[in-house]
Every structure is written in structure tokens, then in C-alpha cells.
C-alpha positions in Angstrom: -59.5 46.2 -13.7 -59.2 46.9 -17.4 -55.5 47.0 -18.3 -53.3 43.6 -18.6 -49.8 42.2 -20.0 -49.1 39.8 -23.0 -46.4 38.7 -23.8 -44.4 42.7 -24.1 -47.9 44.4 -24.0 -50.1 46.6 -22.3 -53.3 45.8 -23.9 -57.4 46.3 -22.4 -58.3 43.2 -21.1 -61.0 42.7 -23.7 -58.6 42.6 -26.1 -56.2 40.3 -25.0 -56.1 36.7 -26.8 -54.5 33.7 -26.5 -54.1 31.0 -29.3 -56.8 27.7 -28.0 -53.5 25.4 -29.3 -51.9 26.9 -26.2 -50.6 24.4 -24.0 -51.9 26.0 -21.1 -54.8 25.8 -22.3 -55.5 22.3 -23.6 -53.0 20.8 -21.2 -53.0 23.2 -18.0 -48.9 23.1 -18.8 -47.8 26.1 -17.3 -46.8 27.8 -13.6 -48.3 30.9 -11.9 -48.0 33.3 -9.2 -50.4 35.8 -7.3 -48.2 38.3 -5.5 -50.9 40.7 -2.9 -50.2 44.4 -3.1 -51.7 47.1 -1.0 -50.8 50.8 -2.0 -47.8 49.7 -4.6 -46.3 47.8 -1.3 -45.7 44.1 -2.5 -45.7 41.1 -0.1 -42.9 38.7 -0.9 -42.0 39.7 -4.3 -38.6 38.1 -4.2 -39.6 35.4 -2.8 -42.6 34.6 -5.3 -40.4 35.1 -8.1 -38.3 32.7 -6.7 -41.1 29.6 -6.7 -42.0 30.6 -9.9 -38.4 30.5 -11.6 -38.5 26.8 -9.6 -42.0 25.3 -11.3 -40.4 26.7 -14.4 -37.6 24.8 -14.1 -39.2 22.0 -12.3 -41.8 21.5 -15.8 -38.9 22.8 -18.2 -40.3 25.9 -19.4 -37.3 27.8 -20.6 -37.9 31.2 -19.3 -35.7 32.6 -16.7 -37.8 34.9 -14.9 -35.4 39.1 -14.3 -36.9 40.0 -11.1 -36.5 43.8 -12.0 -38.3 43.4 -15.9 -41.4 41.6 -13.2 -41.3 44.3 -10.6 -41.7 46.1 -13.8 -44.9 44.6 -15.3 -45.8 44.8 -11.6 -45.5 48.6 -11.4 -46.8 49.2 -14.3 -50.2 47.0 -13.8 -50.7 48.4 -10.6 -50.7 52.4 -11.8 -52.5 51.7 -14.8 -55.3 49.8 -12.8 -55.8 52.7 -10.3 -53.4 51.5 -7.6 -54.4 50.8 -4.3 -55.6 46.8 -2.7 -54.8 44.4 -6.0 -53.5 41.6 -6.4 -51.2 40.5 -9.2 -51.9 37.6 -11.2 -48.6 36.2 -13.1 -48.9 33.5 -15.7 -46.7 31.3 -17.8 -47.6 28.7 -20.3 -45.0 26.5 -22.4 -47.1 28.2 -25.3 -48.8 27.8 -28.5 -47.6 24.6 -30.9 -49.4 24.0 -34.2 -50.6 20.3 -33.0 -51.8 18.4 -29.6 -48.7 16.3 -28.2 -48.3 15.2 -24.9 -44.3 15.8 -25.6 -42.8 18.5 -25.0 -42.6 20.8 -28.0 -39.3 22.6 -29.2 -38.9 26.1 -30.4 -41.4 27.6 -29.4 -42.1 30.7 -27.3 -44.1 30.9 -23.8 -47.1 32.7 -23.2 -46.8 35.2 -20.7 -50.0 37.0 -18.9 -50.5 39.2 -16.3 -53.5 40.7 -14.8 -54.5 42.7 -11.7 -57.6 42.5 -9.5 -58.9 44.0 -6.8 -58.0 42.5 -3.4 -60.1 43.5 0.3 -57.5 45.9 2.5 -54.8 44.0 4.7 -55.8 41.8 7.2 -56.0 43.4 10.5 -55.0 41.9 14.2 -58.6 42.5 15.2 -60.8 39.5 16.5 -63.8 41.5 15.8 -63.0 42.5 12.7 -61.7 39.1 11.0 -64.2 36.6 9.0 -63.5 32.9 11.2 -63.3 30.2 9.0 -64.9 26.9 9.1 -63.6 24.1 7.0 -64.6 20.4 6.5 -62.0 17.5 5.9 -61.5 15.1 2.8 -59.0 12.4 2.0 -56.1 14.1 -0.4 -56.7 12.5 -3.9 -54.8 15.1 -5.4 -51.3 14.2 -7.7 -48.3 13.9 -6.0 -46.4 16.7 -7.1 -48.4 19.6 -5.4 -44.9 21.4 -4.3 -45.3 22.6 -8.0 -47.3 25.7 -8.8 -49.0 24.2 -11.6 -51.8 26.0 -13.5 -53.2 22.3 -13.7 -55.7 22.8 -10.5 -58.5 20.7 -11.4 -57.9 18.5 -8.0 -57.6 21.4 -5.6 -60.9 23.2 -7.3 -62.7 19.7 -6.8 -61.5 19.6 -3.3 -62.8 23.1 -2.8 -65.9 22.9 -4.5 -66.3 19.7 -1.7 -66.2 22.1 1.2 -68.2 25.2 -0.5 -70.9 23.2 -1.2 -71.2 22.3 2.5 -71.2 25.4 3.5 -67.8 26.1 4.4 -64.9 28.2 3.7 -62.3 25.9 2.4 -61.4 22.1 2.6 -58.2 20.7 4.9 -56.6 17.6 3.4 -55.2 14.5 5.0 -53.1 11.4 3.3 -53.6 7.8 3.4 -51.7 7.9 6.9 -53.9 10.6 8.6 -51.1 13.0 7.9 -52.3 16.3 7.3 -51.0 18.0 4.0 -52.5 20.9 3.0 -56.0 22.9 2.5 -57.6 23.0 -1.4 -55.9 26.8 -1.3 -53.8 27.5 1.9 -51.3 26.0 3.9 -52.4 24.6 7.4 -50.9 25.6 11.1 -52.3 23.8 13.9 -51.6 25.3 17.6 -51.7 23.2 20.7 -50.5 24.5 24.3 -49.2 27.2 22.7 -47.1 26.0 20.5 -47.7 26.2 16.7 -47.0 23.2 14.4 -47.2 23.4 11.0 -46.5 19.8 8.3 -42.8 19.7 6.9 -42.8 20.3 3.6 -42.3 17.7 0.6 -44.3 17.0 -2.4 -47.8 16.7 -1.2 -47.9 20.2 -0.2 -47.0 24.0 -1.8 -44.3 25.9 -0.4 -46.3 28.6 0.5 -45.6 32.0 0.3 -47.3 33.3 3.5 -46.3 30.1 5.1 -42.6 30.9 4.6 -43.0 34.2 5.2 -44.8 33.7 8.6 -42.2 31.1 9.8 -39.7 33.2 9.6 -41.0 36.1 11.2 -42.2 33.8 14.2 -38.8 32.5 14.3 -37.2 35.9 14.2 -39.0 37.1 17.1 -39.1 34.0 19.4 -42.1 34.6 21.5 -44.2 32.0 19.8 -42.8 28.3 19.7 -43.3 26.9 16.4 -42.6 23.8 15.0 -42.5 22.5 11.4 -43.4 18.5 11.4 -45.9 15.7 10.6 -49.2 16.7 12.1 -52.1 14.0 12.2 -55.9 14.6 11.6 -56.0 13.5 15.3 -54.3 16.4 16.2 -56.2 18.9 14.3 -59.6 17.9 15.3 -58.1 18.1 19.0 -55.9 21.5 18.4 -56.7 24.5 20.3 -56.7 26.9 17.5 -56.2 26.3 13.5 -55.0 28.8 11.0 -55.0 28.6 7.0 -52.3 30.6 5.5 -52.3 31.8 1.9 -51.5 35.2 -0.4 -55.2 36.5 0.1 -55.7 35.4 3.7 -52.3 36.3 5.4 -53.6 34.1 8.5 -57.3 32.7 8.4 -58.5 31.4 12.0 -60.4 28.1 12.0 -63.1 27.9 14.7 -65.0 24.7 13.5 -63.8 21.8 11.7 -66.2 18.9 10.4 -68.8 20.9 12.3 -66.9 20.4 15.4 -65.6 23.5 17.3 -62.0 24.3 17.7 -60.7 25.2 20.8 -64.1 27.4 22.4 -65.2 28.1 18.9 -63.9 31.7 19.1 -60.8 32.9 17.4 -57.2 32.6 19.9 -55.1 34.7 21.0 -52.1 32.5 19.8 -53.6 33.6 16.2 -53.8 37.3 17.5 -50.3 37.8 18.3 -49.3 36.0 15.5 -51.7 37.9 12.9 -50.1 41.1 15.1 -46.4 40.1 14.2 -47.5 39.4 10.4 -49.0 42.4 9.6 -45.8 44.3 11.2 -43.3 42.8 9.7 -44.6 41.5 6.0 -43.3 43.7 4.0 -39.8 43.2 5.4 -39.0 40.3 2.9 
């Protein structure tokens, strides 16, 4: 992936620089998206731009995000990086300001970057052919404003670095009340007796994209029971299957946790019908 966006240009990515006075950069002030794409089809555009015109406001970054100039810088990254599985990385800092302040700056302009990757081809319904996740659990020590998309991710890479280096995929996180929030990196569904659960949403957890996304669709079509509520670290180590949702995943199945096995250890067939309803009806939204 060679070609990227600053702030009105299409530049090589080797050439692309950003002043080290940038905020985002000595402060981590900024917001930021990752919007999956698989043949030019986007998954959730509107909604993405949405959460990121909300952490703009939320951090008062005064940038009012046009969906059409986005799908734009979308389009554009995506044929002149060869197309096919990317995903699009979208960045905004408050800027660069000519000192270190903690304050707010005025008058100044925000950075904007854009960048695409390579992303593997769309997760499939397929038991065989879907990597099961195993995940450990920590205590949430994160800030209390993680319903913001913050660029400032030093707590969730700490998080994850927790559960890499013991060998697992990613790291589920629980509050002082055994409440679970969310994972380092995705949202968390638990499934008991057939019925999914996922935790309500408020400002210990992102509003996440694929989360939304799969809610609704489950909703829609009524054959699953889902609920959105507290859910407990009792009740995940004692669920009968456990999903991680994110962007890059669409729905991950858990089959151990702390080491433990979930359900039989294999991957469910709640998640299969619900990975099966996913993948049919993502890019509706």
C-alpha cells in the first residue's frame, strides 16, 4: 500500500509528514476510524462517519466531517492502492501549534490522514474455516471515557499486549463490579441458552461499529434472541459460546477463556447463524 491522504493530498506514503508539534502526536489528541472494504464494497460507512463526527465533537475538534468529500478520499485510496480486501484507516488530529500546552489551542488547522491496508477476505460462516479465539481476562484500568474513539490507546495496547504475551488472541475486560465492558479491541457478546447478551452501552465501552451493525441485523430478523444488558464475569466464564466483534473480525468465536473451555471448546452454532446473517446482510447499512 503506497498511496495515502494529507490533508487535500494524494501523496506516496514515504513522503507524507507530519509536524512532531502535532497534537496528535505529543498528546494522542485526536479521533479515528477504520472503515473494512472488500472489492470497493464498504461496511458501515455512514455509520462510521457518524462516530467520528461524535469524538470530534465530543474532544472539540472543529471539523465537521461531508460524508460524500470521505466516501471520496475513500474511493480514491482504494483505486490507487489496487483495490480489492483493504481497510481504510481515517485520522484526525487537533493539529500542529507552535508550543506544548495542555489547552486547547485556537486557530489552528487539523491534521487529516488517511491510509489503506491490506485486510484478509470477508469472514465466512464456515466452522472449519474460521481462526477460534482464546482470550484471557484482566481488571479494566483503562480511563473512563472509552465511548470516545480516541487515538490516545495506550491503555487498550497495554491491555492487549497482557493477553498476547500469554499466548492469546485478545484480552476481555471486567470493572470493579465484575461487570464486563469490553475486550482491548472488540466488543464482547456472550450466549447462554440461546439467547445472546451483549453489555449496554455507556462510557466504559466503544460503540462499536460491527456491534451496532450486528444488533440490528439480529433484531431485524428475529430468529436469534438478543439482549443488550449488564453481563457479569460469572456469566462469561459460564456462557455457552462467546463472540468478540470488531471492523477486522466481523464475529470472532471464543472457545477458551482464562484457559478454561467455553461451552465444548468448539465453535457454536448460535455463532454460525449469526456469522451467516452477518455476512448476508452487512452491507445493507
Amino acid at each position: 500500500m503506497s498511496t495515502v491522504y494529507l490533508n487535500g493530498s494524494y501523496l506516496p506514503m514515504s513522503e507524507a509528514r507530519i509536524s512532531p508539534m502535532d497534537r496528535g502526536f505529543l498528546f494522542g489528541d485526536g479521533i479515528y476510524e477504520v472503515i473494512p472494504s472488500y472489492d470497493g464494497a464498504l461496511v458501515g460507512f455512514s455509520e462510521h462517519l457518524a462516530r467520528m463526527k461524535n469524538g470530534l465533537q465530543a474532544i472539540q475538534i472543529p471539523l465537521h466531517p461531508d460524508p460524500e468529500q470521505w466516501r471520496e478520499i475513500a474511493a480514491h485510496l482504494i483505486a490507487r492502492n489496487g483495490g480489492g480486501n483493504l481497510g481504510l484507516y481515517f485520522h484526525v488530529s487537533r493539529g500542529a501549534d507552535t508550543r506544548r500546552h495542555h489547552a486547547y489551542p485556537e486557530g489552528i488547522a487539523p491534521t487529516v490522514f488517511a491510509f489503506a491496508y491490506e485486510i484478509p477476505p470477508a469472514p465466512r460462516p464456515d466452522k472449519q474455516a474460521t481462526h477460534p479465539f482464546t482470550v484471557s481476562t484482566a481488571e479494566d484500568l483503562r480511563w473512563h471515557r472509552c465511548n470516545i474513539k480516541s487515538t490516545s490507546l495506550l491503555g487498550n495496547v497495554m491491555h492487549y499486549q497482557q493477553g498476547h504475551a500469554d499466548g492469546h488472541d485478545e484480552t476481555i475486560l471486567y470493572n470493579r463490579r465484575e461487570e464486563i465492558t469490553e475486550a482491548a479491541a472488540c466488543n464482547v457478546f456472550v450466549v447462554k441458552d440461546g439467547v445472546v447478551a451483549t453489555p449496554l452501552l455507556d462510557e466504559q465501552k466503544l460503540p462499536g461499529i460491527t456491534r451496532q451493525l450486528l444488533l440490528a441485523i439480529l433484531k431485524r430478523d428475529g430468529t436469534i434472541p438478543v439482549e443488550e444488558r449488564v453481563v457479569t464475569l460469572t456469566e462469561l466464564r459460564a456462557a455457552d459460546e462467546v463472540w468478540l466483534t470488531s471492523s477486522s473480525k466481523d464475529i470472532a468465536p471464543v472457545v477458551a477463556v482464562d484457559g478454561r473451555p467455553v461451552g465444548d471448546g468448539s465453535i457454536g452454532d448460535v455463532w454460525l447463524a449469526a456469522q451467516t446473517l452477518y455476512s448476508q446482510h452487512k452491507f445493507d447499512f
